[in-house]
C-alpha positions as CSV (number, residue, x, y, z in Angstrom):
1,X,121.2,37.8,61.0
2,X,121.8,35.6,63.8
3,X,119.3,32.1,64.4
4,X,117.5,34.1,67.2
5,X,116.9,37.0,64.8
6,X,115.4,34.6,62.4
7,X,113.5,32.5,64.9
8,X,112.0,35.4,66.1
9,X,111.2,36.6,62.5
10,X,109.7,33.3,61.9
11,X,107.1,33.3,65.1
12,X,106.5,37.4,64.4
13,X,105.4,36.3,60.7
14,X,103.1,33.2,61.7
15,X,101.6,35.5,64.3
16,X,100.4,37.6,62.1
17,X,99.3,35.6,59.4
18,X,97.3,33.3,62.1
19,X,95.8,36.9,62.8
20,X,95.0,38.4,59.6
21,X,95.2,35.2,57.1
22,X,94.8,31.8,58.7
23,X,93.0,30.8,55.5
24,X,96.4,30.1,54.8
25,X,96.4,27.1,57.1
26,X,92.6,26.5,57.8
27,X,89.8,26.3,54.9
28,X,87.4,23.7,53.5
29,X,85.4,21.9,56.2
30,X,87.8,22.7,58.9
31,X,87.1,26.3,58.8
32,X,83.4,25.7,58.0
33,X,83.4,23.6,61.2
34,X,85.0,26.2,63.2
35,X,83.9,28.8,61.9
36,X,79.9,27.2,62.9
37,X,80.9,26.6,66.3
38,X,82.3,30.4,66.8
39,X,79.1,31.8,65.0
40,X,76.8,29.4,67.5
41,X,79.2,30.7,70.5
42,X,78.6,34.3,69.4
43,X,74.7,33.7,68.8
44,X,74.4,32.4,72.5
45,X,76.4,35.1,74.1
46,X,74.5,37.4,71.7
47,X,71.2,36.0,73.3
48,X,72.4,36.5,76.9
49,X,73.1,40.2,76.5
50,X,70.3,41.1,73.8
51,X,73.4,41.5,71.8
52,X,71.7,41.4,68.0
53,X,73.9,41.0,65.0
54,X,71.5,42.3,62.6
55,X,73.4,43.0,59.2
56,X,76.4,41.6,57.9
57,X,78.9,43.8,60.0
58,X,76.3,44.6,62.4
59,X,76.3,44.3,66.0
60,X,73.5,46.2,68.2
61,X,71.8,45.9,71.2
62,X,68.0,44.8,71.0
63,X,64.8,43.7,72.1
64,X,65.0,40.6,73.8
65,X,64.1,37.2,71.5
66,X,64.4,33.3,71.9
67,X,67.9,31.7,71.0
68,X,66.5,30.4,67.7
69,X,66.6,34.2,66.2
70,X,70.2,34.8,67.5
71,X,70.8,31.7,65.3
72,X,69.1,32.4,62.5
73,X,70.9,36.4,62.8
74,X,74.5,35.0,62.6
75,X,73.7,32.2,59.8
76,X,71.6,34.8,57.8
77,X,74.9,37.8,57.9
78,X,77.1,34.3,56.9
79,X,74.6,33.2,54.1
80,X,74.5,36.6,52.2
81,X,78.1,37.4,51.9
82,X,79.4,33.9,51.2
83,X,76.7,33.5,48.7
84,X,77.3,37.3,47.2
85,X,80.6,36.7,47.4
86,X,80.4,33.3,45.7
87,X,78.7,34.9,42.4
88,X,81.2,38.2,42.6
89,X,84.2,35.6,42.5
90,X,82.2,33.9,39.3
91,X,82.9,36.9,37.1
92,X,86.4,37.8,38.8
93,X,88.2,34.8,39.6
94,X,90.2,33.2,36.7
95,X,91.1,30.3,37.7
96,X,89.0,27.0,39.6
97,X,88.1,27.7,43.4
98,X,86.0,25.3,45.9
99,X,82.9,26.5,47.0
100,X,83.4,25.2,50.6
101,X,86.2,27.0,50.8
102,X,84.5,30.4,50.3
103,X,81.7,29.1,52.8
104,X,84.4,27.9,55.4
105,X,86.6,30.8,55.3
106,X,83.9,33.2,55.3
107,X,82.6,31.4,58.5
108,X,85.8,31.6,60.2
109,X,86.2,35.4,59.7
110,X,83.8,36.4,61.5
111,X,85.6,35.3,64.5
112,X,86.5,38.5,65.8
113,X,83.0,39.5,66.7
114,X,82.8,36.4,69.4
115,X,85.7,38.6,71.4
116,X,83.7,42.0,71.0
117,X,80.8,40.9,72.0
118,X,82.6,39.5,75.8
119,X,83.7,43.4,75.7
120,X,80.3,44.7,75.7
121,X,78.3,42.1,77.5
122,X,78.8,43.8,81.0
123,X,76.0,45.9,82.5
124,X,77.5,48.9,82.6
125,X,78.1,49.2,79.0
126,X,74.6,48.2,78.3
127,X,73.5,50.6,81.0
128,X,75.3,53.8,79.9
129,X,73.9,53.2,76.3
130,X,70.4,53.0,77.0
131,X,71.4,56.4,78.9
132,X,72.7,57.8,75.9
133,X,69.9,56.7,74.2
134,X,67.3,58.1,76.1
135,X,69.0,61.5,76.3
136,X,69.3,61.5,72.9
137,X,65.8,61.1,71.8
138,X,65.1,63.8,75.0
139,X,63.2,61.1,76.8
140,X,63.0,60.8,80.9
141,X,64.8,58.0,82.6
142,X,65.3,56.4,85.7
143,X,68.9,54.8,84.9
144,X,71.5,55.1,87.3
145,X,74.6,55.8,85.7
146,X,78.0,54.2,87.8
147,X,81.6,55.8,87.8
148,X,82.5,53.1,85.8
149,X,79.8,52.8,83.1
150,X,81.5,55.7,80.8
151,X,84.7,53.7,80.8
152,X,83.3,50.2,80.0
153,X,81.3,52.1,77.2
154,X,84.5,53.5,75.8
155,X,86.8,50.8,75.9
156,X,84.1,48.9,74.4
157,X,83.5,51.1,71.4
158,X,86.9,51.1,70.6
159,X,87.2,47.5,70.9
160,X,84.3,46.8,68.7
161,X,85.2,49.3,66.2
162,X,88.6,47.5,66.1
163,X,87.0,43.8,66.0
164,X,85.2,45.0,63.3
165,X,87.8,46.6,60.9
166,X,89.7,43.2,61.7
167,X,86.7,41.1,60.6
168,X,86.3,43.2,57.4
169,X,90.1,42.4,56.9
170,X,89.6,38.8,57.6
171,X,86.1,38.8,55.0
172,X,88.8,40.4,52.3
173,X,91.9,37.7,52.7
174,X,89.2,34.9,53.1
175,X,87.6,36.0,49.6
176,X,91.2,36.4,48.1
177,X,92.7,33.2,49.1
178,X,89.5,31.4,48.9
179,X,88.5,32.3,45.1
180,X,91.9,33.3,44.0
181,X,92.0,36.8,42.9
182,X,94.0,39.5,44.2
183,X,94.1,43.3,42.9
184,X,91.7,45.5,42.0
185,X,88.9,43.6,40.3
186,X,89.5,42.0,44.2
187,X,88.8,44.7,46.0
188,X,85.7,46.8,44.2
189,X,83.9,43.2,43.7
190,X,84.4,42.7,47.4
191,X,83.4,46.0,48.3
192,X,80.2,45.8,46.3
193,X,79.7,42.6,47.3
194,X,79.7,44.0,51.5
195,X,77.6,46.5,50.6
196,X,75.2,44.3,48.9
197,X,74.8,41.2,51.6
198,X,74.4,44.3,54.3
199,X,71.7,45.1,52.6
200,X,70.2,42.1,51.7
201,X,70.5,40.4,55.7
202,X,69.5,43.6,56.7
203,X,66.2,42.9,54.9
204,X,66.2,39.3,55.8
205,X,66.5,40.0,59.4
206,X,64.1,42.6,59.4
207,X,61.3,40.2,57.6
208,X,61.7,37.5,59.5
209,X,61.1,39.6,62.7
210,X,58.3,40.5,61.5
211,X,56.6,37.3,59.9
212,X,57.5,35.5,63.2
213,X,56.3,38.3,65.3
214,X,59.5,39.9,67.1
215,X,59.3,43.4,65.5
C-alpha cells in the first residue's frame, strides 16, 4: 500500500469515527458544553417552526408555545436518558466510569436532530403535513398545496428518519465508550433504557404542558 493509500485510509477512518464515535475525542465538559449549546440551538429553531421534540427520539410539529418550553423539551429528552442510562450502566458496567461523561456524551449525540430540523423548517413541508393531516382525519381545509410541497415533505422524511437512526447510533457509542461496556448486556440495557426515558419524557412533557397550561 502506497503513502497515498494510507493517507487516505487514515482521513476515511477519522471521518467516520468523527461521525459515528467522536466520544472518542470529545467527552467530559467539553461535550457537555457542546452538546448544551447544540440542544439550545435546536430548542430555538424548534420554537421558530413549532418544531416540538416531545420524547426522547421525538420530533413533531405542534401548537405554538414560548421559548422557555422548547428548552425545557430538549433538557427534559437529555435528562431521562442520561439519567436512565446512568443507573442501567450501574448494574452493567464493570469497571469505574465518570458521570459527566455519560451526561456530556449523551448531550452531544443528539446533535443530528439540530440538522433535521433545518430540513423540515421550510413552509412547504409544514404545509403539506397539516394537508395530510387534515385529510386524514377527513376534515375540510383551505390549504393550498404548491408543486414543491410533496418534495420538501419527502426529502424531509427521509432525512429525519436518517438523522434519527444516526442519533440512536450516536446515544449507543456514547453509552458504550462513556460507561465502558460493550456486548450484549450493552445493547438490551440500552435498549430498555430508550424505551424507558421515551416513556418517562413523554410523561414529563406532557405534565408540564398541562400544569403550566399549554395542553
Amino acid at each position: 500500500m502506497t503513502n497515498n493509500e494510507l493517507k487516505n485510509n487514515s482521513q476515511n477512518r477519522t471521518l467516520k469515527q468523527w461521525l459515528f464515535n467522536p466520544f472518542q475525542f470529545i467527552a467530559g465538559g467539553n461535550a457537555l458544553f457542546l452538546g448544551l449549546v447544540i440542544m439550545l440551538a435546536a430548542a430555538f429553531l424548534g420554537s421558530l417552526g413549532d418544531l416540538h421534540f416531545d420524547g426522547v427520539i421525538d420530533l413533531h410539529i405542534g401548537k405554538p408555545a414560548p421559548l422557555w418550553f422548547f428548552i425545557a423539551e430538549v433538557l427534559i429528552d437529555w435528562l431521562c436518558l442520561s439519567i436512565v442510562l446512568l443507573i442501567a450502566a450501574f448494574f452493567v458496567s464493570r469497571s469505574s466510569f465518570r458521570i459527566i461523561d455519560v451526561f456530556g456524551t449523551q448531550a452531544l449525540a443528539r446533535t443530528p436532530y439540530l440538522a433535521a430540523l433545518l430540513v423540515i423548517m421550510p413552509k412547504g413541508f409544514n404545509r403539506f403535513a397539516e394537508y395530510l393531516a387534515a385529510k386524514g382525519m377527513q376534515q375540510p381545509t383551505t390549504i393550498t398545496i404548491e408543486s414543491t410541497d410533496v418534495l420538501l415533505f419527502i426529502v424531509g422524511i427521509v432525512v429525519v428518519l436518517s438523522m434519527l437512526v444516526w442519533m440512536v447510533a450516536l446515544m449507543y457509542r456514547a453509552y458504550s465508550v462513556s460507561c465502558n461496556t460493550k456486548g450484549g448486556k450493552a445493547i438490551i440495557s440500552f435498549i430498555a433504557g430508550l424505551i424507558i426515558a421515551e416513556i418517562l419524557s413523554i410523561v414529563s412533557i406532557w405534565q408540564l404542558a398541562l400544569r403550566t397550561g399549554l395542553r
